[in-house]
N, C-alpha and C positions, 0 to 999 in steps of 0.2 A: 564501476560496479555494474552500472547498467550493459555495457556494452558483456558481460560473463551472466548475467540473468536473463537477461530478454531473448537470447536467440531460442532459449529452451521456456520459455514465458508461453501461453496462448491468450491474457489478460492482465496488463496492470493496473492498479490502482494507486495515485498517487497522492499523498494528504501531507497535513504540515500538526511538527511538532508543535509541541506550545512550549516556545521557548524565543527567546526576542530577536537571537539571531536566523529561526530555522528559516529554511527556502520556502514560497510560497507553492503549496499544491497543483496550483496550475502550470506555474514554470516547469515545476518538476514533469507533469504530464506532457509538455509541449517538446523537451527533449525526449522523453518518451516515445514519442510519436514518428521518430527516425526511423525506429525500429518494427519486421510486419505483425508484430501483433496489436492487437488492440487496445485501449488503453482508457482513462477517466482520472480524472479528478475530483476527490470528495475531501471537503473540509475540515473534518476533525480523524483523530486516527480511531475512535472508537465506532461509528459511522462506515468510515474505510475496512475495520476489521467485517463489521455485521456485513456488508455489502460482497467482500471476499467469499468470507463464508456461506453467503447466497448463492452466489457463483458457482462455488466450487461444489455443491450438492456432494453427493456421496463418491462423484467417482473424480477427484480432481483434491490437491492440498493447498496450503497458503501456506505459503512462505512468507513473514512478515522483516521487512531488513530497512535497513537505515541507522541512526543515531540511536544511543541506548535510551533517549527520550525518547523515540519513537515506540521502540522494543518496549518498554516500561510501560507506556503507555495502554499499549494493545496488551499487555497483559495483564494488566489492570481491568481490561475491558473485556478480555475473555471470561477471567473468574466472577466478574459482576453479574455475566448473561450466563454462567450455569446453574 
């Protein structure tokens, strides 16, 4: 997945489900890191959403992707902050 997102990526953000098998954040960001865009690791995905959205200001979008935990999660976490 990474190697069809990142070439067209300018920033990722990498966090970790809550769920016992998921990857941990930082790993995820370290293969990240192959690749030239920039990149970070934040710990929870609702943290990871607000940070994106920081990011991205008005002229940029988030793409949120991974596991439907993750998915779930972050959108759990958008309808909270509107």
């Amino acid at each position: 997945m990474l190697q069809e997102i990142l070439p067209r990526t300018s920033h990722i953000i990498t966090t970790k489900a809550e769920h016992p098998r998921a990857m941990d954040a930082a790993a995820l960001e370290k293969q990240a890191s192959n690749y030239p865009c920039s990149s970070e690791a934040v710990s929870n995905v609702q943290d990871a959403l607000s940070r994106a959205i920081q990011l991205a200001g008005d002229e940029k979008i988030v793409l949120v992707t991974g596991s439907i935990f993750v998915a779930a999660s972050a959108r759990i976490a958008w309808f909270e902050d509107q």
